[in-house]
MIGU-762814 format. One line per 10 residues: number of its first residue (from 1); their letters; for each residue y, x, z of C-alpha. Coordinates in steps of 0.1 Angstrom, whole numbers, always signed. Example, Ala and Ser with C-alpha at 12.3 -4.5 7.8 and 13.67 -1.06 7.14 Angstrom:
2
1	AS	-45/+123/+78 ~ -11/+137/+71
//
This chain:
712
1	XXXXXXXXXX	+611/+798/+1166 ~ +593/+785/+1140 ~ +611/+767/+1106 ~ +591/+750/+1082 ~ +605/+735/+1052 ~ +594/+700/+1030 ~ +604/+700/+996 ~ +593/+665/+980 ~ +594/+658/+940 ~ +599/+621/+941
11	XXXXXXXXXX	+596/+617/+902 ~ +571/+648/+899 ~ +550/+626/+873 ~ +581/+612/+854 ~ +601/+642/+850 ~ +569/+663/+838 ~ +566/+636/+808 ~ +603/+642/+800 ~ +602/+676/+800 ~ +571/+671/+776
21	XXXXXXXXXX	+584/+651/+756 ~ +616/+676/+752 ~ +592/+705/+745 ~ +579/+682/+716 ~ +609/+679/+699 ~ +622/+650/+711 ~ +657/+644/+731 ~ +659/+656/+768 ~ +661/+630/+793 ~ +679/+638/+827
31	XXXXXXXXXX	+662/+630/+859 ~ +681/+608/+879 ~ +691/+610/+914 ~ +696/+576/+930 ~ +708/+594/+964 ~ +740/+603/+967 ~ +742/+642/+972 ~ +753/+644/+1004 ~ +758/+617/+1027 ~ +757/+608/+1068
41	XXXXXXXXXX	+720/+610/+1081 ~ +710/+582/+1105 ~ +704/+611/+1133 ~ +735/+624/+1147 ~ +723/+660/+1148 ~ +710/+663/+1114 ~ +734/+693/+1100 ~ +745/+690/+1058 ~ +757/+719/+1040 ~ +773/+721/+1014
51	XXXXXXXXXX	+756/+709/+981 ~ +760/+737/+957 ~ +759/+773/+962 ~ +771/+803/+937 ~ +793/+805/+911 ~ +794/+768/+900 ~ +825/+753/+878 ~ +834/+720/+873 ~ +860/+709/+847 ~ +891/+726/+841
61	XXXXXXXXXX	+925/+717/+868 ~ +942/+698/+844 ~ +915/+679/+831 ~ +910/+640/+834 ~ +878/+624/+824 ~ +897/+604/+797 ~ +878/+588/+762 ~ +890/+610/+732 ~ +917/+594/+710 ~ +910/+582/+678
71	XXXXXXXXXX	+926/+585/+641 ~ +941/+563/+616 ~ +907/+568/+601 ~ +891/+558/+631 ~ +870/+590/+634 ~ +868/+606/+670 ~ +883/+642/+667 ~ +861/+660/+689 ~ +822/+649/+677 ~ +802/+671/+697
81	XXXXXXXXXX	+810/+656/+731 ~ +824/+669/+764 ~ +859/+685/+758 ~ +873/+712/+740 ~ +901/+737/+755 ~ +933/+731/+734 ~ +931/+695/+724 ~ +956/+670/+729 ~ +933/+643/+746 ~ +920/+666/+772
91	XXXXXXXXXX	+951/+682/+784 ~ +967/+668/+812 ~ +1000/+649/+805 ~ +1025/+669/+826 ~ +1010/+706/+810 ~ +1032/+722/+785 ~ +1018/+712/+747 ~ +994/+742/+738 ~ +984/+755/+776 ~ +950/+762/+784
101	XXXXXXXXXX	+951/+766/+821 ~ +913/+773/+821 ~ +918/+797/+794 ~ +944/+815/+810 ~ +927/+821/+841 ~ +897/+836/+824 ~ +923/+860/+806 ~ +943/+868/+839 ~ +910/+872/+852 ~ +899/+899/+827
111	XXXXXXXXXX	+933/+918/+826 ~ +931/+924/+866 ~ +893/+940/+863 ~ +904/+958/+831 ~ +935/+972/+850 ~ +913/+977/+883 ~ +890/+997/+866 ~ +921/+1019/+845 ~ +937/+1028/+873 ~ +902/+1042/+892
121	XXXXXXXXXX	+899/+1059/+863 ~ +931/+1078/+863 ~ +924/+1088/+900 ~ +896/+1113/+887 ~ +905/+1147/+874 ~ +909/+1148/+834 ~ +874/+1168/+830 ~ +854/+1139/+848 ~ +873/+1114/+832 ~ +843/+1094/+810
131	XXXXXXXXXX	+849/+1094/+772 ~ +859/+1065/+749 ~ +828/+1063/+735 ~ +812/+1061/+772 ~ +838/+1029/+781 ~ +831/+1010/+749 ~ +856/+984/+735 ~ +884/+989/+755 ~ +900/+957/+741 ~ +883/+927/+749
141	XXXXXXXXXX	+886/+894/+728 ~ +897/+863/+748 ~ +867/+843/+755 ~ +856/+816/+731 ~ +869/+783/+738 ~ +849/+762/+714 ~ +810/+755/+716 ~ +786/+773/+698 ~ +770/+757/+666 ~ +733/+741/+670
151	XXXXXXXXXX	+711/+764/+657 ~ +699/+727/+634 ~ +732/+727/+619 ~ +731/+764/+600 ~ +737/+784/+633 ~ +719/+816/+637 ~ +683/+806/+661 ~ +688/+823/+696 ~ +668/+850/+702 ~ +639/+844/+721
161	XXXXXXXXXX	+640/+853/+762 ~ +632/+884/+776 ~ +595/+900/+770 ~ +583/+908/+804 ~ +554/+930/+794 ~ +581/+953/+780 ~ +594/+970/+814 ~ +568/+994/+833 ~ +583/+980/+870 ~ +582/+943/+860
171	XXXXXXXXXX	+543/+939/+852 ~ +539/+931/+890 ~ +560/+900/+878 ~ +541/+888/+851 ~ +520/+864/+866 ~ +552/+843/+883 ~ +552/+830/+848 ~ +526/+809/+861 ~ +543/+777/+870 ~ +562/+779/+834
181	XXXXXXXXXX	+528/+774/+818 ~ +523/+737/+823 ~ +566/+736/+812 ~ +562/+758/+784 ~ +597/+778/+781 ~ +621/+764/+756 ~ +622/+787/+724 ~ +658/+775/+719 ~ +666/+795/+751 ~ +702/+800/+759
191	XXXXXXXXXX	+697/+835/+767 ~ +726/+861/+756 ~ +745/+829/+749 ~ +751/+811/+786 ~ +779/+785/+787 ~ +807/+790/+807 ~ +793/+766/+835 ~ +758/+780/+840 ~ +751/+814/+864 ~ +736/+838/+844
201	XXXXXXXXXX	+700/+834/+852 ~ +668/+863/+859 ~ +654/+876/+820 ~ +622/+878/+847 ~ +623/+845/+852 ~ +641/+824/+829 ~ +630/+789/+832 ~ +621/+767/+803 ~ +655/+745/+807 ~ +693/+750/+816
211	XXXXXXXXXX	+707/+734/+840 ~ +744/+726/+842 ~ +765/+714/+874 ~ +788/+689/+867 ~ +816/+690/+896 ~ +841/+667/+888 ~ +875/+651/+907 ~ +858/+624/+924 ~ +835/+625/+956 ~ +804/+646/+957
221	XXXXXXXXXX	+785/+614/+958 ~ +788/+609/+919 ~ +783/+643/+912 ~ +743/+647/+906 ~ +724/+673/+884 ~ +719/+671/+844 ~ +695/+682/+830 ~ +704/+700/+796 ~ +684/+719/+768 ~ +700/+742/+740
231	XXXXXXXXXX	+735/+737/+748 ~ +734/+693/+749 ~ +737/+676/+783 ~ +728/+641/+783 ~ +751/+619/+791 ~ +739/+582/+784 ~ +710/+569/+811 ~ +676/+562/+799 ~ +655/+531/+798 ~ +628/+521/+821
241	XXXXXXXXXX	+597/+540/+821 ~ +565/+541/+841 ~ +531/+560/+841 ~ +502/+534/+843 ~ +466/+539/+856 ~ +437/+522/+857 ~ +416/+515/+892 ~ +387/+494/+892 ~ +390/+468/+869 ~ +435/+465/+872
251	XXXXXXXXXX	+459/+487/+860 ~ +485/+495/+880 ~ +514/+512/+879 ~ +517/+549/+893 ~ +551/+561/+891 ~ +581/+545/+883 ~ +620/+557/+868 ~ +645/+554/+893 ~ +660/+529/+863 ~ +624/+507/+866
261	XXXXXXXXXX	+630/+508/+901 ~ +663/+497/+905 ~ +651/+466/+882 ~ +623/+456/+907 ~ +591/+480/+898 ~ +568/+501/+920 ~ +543/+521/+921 ~ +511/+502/+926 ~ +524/+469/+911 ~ +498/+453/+886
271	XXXXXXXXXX	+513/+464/+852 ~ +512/+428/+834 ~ +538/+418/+866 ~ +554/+447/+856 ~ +556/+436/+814 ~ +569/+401/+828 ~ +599/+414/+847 ~ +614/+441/+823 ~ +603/+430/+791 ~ +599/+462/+763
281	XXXXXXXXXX	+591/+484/+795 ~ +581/+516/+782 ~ +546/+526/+794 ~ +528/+561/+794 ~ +496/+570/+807 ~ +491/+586/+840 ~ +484/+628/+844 ~ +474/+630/+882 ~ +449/+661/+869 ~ +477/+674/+851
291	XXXXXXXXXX	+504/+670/+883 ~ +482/+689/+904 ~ +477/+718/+882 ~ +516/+718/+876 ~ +521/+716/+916 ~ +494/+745/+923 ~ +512/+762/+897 ~ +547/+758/+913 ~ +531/+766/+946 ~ +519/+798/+936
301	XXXXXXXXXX	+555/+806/+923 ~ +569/+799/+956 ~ +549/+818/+975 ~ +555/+851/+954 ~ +592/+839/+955 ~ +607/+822/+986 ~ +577/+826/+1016 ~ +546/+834/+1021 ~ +530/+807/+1034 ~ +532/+778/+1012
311	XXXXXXXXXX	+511/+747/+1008 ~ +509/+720/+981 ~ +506/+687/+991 ~ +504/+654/+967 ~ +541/+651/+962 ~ +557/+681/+973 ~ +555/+716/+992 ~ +556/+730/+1027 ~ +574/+760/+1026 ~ +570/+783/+1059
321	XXXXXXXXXX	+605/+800/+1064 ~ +605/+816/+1095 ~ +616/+849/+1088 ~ +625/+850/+1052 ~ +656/+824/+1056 ~ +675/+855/+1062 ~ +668/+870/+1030 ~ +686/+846/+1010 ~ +715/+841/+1030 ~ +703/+816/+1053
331	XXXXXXXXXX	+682/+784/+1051 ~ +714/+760/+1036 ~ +717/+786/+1008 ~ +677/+790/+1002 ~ +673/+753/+1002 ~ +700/+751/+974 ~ +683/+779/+957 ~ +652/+763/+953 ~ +670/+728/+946 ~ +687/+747/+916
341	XXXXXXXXXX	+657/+758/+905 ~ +637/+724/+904 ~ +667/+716/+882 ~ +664/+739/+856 ~ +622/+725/+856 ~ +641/+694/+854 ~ +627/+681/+885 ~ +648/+660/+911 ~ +641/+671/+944 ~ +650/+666/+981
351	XXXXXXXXXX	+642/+692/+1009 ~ +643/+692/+1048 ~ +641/+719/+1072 ~ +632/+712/+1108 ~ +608/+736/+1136 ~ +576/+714/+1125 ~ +564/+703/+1089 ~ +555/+672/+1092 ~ +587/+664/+1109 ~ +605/+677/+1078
361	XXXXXXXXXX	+581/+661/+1054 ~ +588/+627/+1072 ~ +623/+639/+1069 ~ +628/+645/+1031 ~ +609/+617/+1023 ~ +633/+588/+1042 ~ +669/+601/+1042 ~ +687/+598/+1013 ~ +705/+631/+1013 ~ +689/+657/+987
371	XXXXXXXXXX	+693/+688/+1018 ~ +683/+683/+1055 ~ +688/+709/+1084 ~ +678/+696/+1117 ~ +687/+716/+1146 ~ +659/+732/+1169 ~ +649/+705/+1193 ~ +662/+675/+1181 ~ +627/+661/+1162 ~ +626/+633/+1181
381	XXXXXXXXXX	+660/+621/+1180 ~ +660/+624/+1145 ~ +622/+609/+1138 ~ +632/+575/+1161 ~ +649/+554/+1137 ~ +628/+561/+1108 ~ +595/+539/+1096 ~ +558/+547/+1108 ~ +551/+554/+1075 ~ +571/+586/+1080
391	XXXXXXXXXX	+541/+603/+1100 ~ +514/+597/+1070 ~ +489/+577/+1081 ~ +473/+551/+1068 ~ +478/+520/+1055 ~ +456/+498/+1072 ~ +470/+517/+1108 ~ +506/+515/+1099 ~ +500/+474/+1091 ~ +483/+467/+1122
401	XXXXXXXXXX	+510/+484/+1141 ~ +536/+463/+1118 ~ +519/+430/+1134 ~ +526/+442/+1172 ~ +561/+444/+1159 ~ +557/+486/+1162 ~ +585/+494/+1135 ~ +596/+524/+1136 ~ +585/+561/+1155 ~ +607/+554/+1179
411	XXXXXXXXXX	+589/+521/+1190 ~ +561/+546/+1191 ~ +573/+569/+1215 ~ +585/+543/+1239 ~ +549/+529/+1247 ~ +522/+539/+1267 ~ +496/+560/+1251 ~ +468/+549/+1269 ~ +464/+512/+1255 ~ +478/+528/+1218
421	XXXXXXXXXX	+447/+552/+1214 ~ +425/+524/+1225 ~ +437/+501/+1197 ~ +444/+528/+1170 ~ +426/+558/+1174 ~ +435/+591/+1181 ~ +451/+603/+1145 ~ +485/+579/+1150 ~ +492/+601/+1183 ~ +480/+633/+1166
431	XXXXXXXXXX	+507/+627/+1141 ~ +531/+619/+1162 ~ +530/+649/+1186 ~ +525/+673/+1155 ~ +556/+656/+1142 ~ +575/+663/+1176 ~ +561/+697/+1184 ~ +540/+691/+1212 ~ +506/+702/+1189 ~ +505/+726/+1165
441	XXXXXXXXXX	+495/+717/+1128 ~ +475/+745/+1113 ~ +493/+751/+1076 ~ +471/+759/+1044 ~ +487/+789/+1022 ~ +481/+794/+987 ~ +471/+824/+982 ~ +486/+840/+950 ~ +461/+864/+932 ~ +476/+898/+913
451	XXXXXXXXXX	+467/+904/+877 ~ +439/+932/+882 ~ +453/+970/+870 ~ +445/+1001/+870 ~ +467/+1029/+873 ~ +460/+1067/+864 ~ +485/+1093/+872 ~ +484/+1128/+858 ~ +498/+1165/+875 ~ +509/+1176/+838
461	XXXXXXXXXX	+525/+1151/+814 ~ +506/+1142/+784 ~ +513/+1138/+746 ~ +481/+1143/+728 ~ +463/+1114/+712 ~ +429/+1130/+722 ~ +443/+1130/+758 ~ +457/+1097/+760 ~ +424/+1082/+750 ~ +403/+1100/+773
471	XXXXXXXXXX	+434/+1087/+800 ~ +429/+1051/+785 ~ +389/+1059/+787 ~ +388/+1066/+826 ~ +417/+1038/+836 ~ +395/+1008/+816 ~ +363/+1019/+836 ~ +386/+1011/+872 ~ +398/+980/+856 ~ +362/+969/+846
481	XXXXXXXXXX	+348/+974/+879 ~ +379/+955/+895 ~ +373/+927/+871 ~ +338/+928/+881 ~ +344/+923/+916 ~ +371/+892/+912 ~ +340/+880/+890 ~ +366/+875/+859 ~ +365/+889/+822 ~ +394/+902/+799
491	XXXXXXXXXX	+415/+880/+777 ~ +445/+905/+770 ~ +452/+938/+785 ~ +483/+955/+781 ~ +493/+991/+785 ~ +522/+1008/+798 ~ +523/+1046/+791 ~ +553/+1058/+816 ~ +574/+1090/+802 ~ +590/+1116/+822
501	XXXXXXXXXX	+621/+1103/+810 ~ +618/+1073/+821 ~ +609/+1052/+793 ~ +578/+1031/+787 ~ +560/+1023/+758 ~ +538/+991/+760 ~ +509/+982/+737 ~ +488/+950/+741 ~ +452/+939/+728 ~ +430/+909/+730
511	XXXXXXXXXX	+404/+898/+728 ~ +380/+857/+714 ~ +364/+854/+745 ~ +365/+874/+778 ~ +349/+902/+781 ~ +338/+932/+803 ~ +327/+954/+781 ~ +347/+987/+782 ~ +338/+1004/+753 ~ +348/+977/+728
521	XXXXXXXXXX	+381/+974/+747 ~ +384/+1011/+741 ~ +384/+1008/+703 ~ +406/+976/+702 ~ +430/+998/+724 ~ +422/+1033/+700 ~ +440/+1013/+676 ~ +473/+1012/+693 ~ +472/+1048/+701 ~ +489/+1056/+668
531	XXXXXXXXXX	+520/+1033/+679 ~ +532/+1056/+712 ~ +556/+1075/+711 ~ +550/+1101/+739 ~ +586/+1118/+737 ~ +585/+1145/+761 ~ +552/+1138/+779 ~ +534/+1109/+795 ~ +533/+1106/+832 ~ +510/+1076/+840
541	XXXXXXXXXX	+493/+1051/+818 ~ +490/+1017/+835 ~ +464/+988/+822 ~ +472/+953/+833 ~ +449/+926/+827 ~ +473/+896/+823 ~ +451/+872/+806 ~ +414/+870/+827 ~ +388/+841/+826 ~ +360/+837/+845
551	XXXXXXXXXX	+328/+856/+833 ~ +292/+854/+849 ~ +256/+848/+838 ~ +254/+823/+808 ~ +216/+806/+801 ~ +197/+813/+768 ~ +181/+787/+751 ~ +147/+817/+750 ~ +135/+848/+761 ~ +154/+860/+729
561	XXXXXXXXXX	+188/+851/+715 ~ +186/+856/+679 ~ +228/+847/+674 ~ +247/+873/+661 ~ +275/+877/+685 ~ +308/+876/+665 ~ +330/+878/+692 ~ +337/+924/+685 ~ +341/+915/+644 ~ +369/+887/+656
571	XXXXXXXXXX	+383/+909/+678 ~ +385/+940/+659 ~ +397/+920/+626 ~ +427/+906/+645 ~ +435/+932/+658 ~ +442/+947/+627 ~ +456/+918/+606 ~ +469/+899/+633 ~ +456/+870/+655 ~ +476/+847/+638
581	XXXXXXXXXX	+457/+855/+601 ~ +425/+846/+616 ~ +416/+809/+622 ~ +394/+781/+613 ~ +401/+745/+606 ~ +391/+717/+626 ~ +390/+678/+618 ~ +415/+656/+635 ~ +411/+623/+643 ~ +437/+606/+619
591	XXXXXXXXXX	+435/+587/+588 ~ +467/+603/+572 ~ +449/+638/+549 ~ +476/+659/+559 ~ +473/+651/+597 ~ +434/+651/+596 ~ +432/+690/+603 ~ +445/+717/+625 ~ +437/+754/+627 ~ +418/+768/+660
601	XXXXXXXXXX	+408/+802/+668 ~ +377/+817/+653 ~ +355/+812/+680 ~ +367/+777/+691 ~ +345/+750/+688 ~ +363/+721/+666 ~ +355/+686/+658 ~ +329/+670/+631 ~ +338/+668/+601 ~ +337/+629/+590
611	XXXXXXXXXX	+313/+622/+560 ~ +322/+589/+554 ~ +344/+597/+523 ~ +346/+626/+501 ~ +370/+649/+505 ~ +383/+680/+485 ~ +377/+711/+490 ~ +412/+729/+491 ~ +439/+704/+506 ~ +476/+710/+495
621	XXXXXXXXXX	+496/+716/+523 ~ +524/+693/+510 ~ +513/+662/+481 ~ +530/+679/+451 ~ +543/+649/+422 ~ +528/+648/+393 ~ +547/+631/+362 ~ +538/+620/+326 ~ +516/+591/+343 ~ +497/+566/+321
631	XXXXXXXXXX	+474/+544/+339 ~ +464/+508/+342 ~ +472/+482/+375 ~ +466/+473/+398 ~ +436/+495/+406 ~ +422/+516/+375 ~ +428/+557/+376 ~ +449/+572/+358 ~ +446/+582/+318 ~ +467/+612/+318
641	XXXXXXXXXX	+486/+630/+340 ~ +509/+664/+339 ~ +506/+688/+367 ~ +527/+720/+368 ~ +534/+721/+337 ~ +501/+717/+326 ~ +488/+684/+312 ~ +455/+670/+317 ~ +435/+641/+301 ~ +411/+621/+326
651	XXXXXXXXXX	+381/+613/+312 ~ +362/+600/+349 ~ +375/+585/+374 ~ +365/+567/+406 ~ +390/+549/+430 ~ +409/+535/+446 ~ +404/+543/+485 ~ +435/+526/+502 ~ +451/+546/+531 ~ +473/+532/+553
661	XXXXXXXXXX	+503/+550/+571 ~ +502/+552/+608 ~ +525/+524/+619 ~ +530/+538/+651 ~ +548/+569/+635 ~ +581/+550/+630 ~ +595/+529/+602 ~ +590/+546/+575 ~ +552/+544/+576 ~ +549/+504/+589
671	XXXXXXXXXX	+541/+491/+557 ~ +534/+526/+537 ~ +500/+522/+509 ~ +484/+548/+490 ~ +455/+546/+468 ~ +438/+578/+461 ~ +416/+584/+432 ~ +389/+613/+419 ~ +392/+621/+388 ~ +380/+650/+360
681	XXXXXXXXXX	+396/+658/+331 ~ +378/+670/+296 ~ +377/+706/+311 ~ +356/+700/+339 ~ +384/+700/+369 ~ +384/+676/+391 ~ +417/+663/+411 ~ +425/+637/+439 ~ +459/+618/+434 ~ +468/+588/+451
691	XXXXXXXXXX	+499/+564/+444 ~ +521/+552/+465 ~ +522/+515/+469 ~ +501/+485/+462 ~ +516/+476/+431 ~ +526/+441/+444 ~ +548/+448/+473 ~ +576/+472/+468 ~ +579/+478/+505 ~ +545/+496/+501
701	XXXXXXXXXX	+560/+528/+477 ~ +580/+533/+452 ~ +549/+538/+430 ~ +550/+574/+422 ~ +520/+595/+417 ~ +511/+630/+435 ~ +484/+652/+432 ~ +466/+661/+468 ~ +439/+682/+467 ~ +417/+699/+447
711	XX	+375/+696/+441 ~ +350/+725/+436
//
């Protein structure tokens, strides 16, 4: 029997900019859920479970979502938000004064393991007893009650998440990283530091956010997902915002907040309607390129994760689960599963399972409850009451049905077919009997592609540098010619030498551009020889290529190309002072001289320079003040200046060239001026200062000088 499974992102393109936008630095917004988690299907069959599986906490028994109380000061005792165990203002009122009922569970909790595992200890004989120093800390400390510092306020940073290329048996697992690529994970991860109400999550696959389940005393219907980052759930709702996109000559809107659209907006209004309804609307630009990349990417997570067979569609996934339900405890708890884990993306998703896809696609798309499980047979029953618009087809079909007062699928099903296939075509009954079973709907995998390897094994463990080489020698000539047949070059290889006693030691090279050239790979990787530590003997090395691009025939401008390639130099200089010592710089499109260049790899092609005004040679990373000023104003350079220490007496100069700040920055730079000038002192040097403000306006600056950069 087979169970296919729709899972539909219905603010895919809103909550990718948030979680942008939190990756950028800026506050994390939480994806709302409009639909209540759980509530009563219009079909009579279709089967809820229960929202959340696992070990999910809500607030303490005790508890009551109360405001915190205030001092004769007026300052709020508790600053960081949410509640602390302990205090007066979050204790219940009949709880004895100093009680922490959640606390005292956690204790209770700990004693009853601690004296589980004492007395299975004592059951052993004395001489298989395990030592002290093999149990540890026998004493543990009561858990902390209070929340961690912010690393911004003089905590100690988190440590980054767990390294996958440092385990030999998780390499296989490197490339589910995929669908975190277009997310990027958060540095600030909460790993080794989880809250109290999060699961400990995979270190294989720890997602760029945390999510945290709020469970509180009234109905599940108020109870949806937050999205939090580095310890800080949001609590306040966000404003409107929508992603706009230009067709033809209008611009219309794409995608819309479920705040914009509870004040009126939707996708493929005309976005000046939109600017007159909610005025200070906050617009973005539309990413339908990057969506899809992001949804290819998710797909090819799920299918190394939850089934096989999985296909992307423009708003969602079909997920094949028959068969692999089972593994995951059933298809209630794998639907939750991958709910939580569109969470943590920060993604608000609904799901529905029923025996055909597009049953379950129409399904999770028009019922308001985030998890559907309709019972074998029962498609129709369930598919009656919904819209046509349910079965995908188009618009101009679905309108001209609308006008023969055709409503909904059931209206469908209760008419001949005959005079409907006449007036609409065959595609509307297509649908229809896909939808209900009656024809089968062929379903489009992804097919997830391993990172190519190569694997040598040896009868007699190894330890030699000479022998690991000539091992690294023969493995890079099988991962070459596997390359070679995906058609795909080297961007980073990794090794994994495997000891007999289990350990692994992992080196790592890379490379400008890709490449398939095994001998210079073999003295990028020579390099790293020195770094292993064989211990007793090396059992099997293990190359993995986990960064390839594609690599074929490139044209030549001639018979001959007379460029030097630079590409081995590059590769061979960072790989022995570091990729992050080599770089070049590249212009940047801003007016602003700090913000008018970035660094790019050696081998990256940059943007032109501007030559419409001179610029110095070496740029100060930071505008250092200059004092001991004496020059005339408005506009005439200065005289004399002091500069480190050191003073200097002008004797050319040529200026001003007025730079404005970049308004759009914030306040700070609305109405910010500075003139920069070029001057030379009596010993030849030549400077470029500037000065803030116009010398009229003191809104402009506060007229101080700084020196910038430096001429040749």
């Amino acid at each position: 029997m087979p169970r296919v499974a729709s899972l539909y992102l219905p603010q895919l393109a809103i909550d990718r900019l948030r979680a942008i936008e939190a990756r950028a630095g800026k506050r994390p917004e939480a994806p709302a859920d409009p639909h209540p988690p759980f509530t009563r299907s219009s079909s009579p069959n279709a089967v809820r479970p229960e929202p959340v599986e696992g070990p999910v906490r809500g607030p303490a028994p005790g508890l009551r979502q109360a405001q915190p109380e205030r001092t004769e000061d007026g300052l709020i005792p508790n600053r960081s938000g949410g509640w602390r165990p302990g205090a007066r203002w979050a204790q219940s009122p009949d709880a004895p004064e100093g009680s922490d009922p959640w606390l005292e569970r956690r204790i209770a909790k700990k004693r009853a393991k601690r004296d589980e595992l004492q007395a299975q200890i004592d059951q052993l004989p004395a001489h298989q007893r395990p030592a002290m120093r093999e149990l540890g800390r026998r004493s543990e400390p009561a858990p902390m009650p209070f929340k961690a510092m912010p690393p911004d306020e003089g905590a100690r940073a988190p440590r980054p998440p767990y390294n996958l290329e440092g385990a030999f048996w998780q390499q296989g697992a490197i490339m589910t990283r995929a669908v975190a690529e277009g997310m990027s994970r958060d540095r600030g991860s909460t790993h080794g530091h989880m809250p109290r109400t999060i699961a400990p999550l995979s270190p294989s696959h720890h997602p760029p956010f945390t999510v945290r389940f709020e469970q509180s005393r009234e109905p599940a219907t108020n109870a949806p997902l937050r999205l939090c980052s580095n310890r800080t759930v949001v609590e306040e709702e966000t404003g409107p915002l929508v992603t706009a996109q230009k067709h033809g000559n209008k611009i219309l809107v794409a995608a819309a907040c479920p705040a914009a659209q509870a004040l009126g907006l939707t996708p493929g209004m005309a976005l000046t309607h939109a600017r007159a309804l909610v005025p200070g609307l906050d617009v973005r630009d539309a990413d339908p390129a990057g969506d899809a990349a992001f949804l290819d990417r998710f797909a090819d997570y799920a299918a190394r994760r939850w089934s096989p067979a999985v296909m992307a569609t423009g708003d969602g996934l079909w997920l094949d689960l028959t068969g692999t339900a089972h593994l995951f405890g059933g298809e209630a708890k794998t639907c939750a599963r991958i709910r939580r884990f569109c969470a943590r993306l920060g993604l608000s998703a609904r799901i529905a399972v029923a025996e055909t896809g597009r049953a379950a696609n129409a399904m999770a798309r028009h019922l308001p409850g985030p998890v559907t499980l309709l019972e074998p047979g029962r498609e129709a029953e369930a598919l009656a009451p919904l819209p046509l618009t349910c079965l995908g087809d188009e618009e101009h079909v679905t309108d001209a049905a609308r006008r023969l007062g055709i409503d909904t699928v059931g209206d469908l099903m209760a008419l001949p077919r005959g005079p409907l296939t006449r007036r609409f075509g065959r595609t509307l009954l297509r649908h229809l009997d896909q939808a209900l079973g009656h024809r089968p709907e062929p379903l489009c995998p992804v097919i997830p592609t391993d990172a190519a390897e190569a694997e040598v094994r040896f009868l007699e463990p190894i330890a030699t540098a000479e022998a690991i080489e000539e091992a690294i020698r023969h493995a890079m000539a099988l991962l070459m010619a596997e390359l070679a047949a995906r058609g795909l070059g080297a961007r980073a290889v990794t090794m994994l030498c495997r000891r007999v006693d289990g350990g692994d030691q992992v080196a790592g090279i890379g490379t400008a551009r890709a490449t398939r050239d095994a001998a210079h790979l073999l003295r990028l990787m020579r390099m790293r020889i020195e770094g292993i530590d064989p211990g007793f003997g090396i059992e099997a090395i293990r190359l993995v290529a986990i960064r390839s691009d594609p690599l074929g025939a490139q044209a030549i401008g001639g018979l001959v190309d007379d460029r030097p390639d630079l590409a081995p130099l590059v590769d061979q200089l960072a790989g022995r002072l570091g990729p992050r010592r080599l770089f070049r710089r590249a212009a940047v499109e801003s007016d602003v001289p700090e913000r008018s260049t970035t660094r790019i790899t050696p081998l990256a092609e940059g943007a032109a320079w501007s030559t419409n005004w001179p610029r110095p040679v070496t740029l100060l990373r930071r505008p250092e003040p200059v004092a001991n000023v004496l020059a005339e104003l408005p506009d005439r350079p200065p005289k004399r200046f002091t500069w480190r220490g050191q003073p200097h007496r002008v004797t050319r100069g040529d200026g001003p060239e007025r730079i404005y700040g970049e308004w759009w920055r914030g306040r700070r730079e609305a109405d910010a001026v500075r003139d920069y000038f070029r001057v030379e002192d009596d010993q030849g040097a030549r400077f470029w200062l500037f000065r803030r403000g116009d010398g009229a306006d003191g809104r402009t600056g506060d007229m101080s000088w700084h020196l910038h950069g430096l001429f040749g």
